[in-house]
N, C-alpha and C positions, 0 to 999 in steps of 0.2 A: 490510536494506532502507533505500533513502533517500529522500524524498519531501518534497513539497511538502505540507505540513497540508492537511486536507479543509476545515477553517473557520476557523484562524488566516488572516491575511493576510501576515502574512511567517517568516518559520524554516525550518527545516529539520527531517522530522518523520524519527526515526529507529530502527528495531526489527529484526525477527526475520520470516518469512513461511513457508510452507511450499505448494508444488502439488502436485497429482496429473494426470499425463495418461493417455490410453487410448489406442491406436490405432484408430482409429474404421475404415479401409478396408482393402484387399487389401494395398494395395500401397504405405500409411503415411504417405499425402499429408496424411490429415488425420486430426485427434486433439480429444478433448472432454478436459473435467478440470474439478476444482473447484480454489478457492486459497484460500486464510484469510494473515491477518497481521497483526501489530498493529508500530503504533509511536506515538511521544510524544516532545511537543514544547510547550516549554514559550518565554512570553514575556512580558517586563514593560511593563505600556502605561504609557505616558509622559503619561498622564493627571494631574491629581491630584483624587480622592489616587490613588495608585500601585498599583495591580493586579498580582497574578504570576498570572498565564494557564496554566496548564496541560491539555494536550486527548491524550486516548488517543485513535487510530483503529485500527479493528480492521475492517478490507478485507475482506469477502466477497464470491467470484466464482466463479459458473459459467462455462467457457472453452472456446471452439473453436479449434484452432492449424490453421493451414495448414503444412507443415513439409515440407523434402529433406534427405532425408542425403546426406551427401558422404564417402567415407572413415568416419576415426575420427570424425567430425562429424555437426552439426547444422542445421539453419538455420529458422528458425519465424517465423511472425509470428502474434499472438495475442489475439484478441478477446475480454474480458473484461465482463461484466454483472453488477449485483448490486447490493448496499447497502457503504454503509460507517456504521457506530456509530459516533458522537464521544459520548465525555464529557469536558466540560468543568470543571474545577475552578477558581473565583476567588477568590481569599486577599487578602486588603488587607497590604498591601507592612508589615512592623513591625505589625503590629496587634494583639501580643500586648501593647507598649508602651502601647498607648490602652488596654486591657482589653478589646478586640475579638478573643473567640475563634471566633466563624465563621467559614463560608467557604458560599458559594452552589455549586451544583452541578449540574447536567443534562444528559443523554442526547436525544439524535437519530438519527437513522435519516435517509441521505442516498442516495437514488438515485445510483447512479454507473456509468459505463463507461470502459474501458482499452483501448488500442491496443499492444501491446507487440513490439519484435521480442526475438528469444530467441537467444543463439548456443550452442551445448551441443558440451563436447567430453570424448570417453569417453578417460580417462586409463589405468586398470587394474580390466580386466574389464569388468563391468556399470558403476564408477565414476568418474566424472570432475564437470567444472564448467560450470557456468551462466554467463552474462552475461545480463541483460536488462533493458530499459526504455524509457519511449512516455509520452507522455502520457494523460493522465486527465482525465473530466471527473464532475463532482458540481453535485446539482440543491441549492440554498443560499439559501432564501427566495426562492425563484420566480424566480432567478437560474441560468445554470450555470455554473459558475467551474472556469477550464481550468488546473490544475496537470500533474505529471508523478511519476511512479517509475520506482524503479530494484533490480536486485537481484542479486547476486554469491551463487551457492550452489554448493551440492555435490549430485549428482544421480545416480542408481541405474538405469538401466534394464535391463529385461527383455528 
């Protein structure tokens, strides 16, 4: 997974994801699922004194896909709802050298939604790969700040 941090301002936030779809209808136009995935990303503010920023996000999503198959193929676009968790960690840059051993800390909980199209193509048997990615939006001190992800997997269907 590659993404735009949920509450850093610039970096690239980067990790691991996993979904689940279902066929929701007869005839497999449309599909529900959930997603989870975390990644982290880490950045020095140019403050001083000097900050190392580091923030886990850990994406949670209930999902509806619209989806055709074509052939050995897929084709999806994919609405995503739910929170995303950021914890944040900040370490004073060298701070063992002053005799500063803390670090400040805290969790959030960010409303969020996703847009995603999805390409899927069944390689052998049930298994083949993913392509996907859309933008994202997260609600950010009564702001909503418009980023994006992205995601390359390996996929199993039934």
């Amino acid at each position: 997974m590659l993404a735009l941090p949920a509450a850093l301002q610039t970096g690239m936030s980067t990790g691991v994801g996993a979904a689940f779809t279902r066929v929701a209808t007869r005839g497999g136009m449309l599909a529900w699922g959930a997603s989870a995935s975390w990644s982290t990303a880490t950045e020095y503010s140019p403050c001083s004194p000097t900050y190392v920023v580091s923030n886990d996000d850990i994406r949670l999503r209930l999902l509806g896909q619209l989806q055709h198959a074509v052939g050995r193929g897929l084709f999806g676009l994919r609405v995503g709802a739910g929170g995303t968790l950021v914890y944040e960690a900040r370490t004073l840059a060298q701070g063992a050298r002053l005799g500063y051993s803390g670090a400040s800390t805290s969790w959030a909980m960010l409303p969020a939604a996703d847009i995603e199209g999805i390409v899927v193509l069944r390689i052998w048997n049930s298994w083949g790969m993913s392509v996907s990615g859309g933008p994202t939006l997260h609600g950010l001190h009564g702001r909503v700040r418009a980023g994006w992800s992205s995601g390359l997997g390996v996929t199993w269907q039934h």
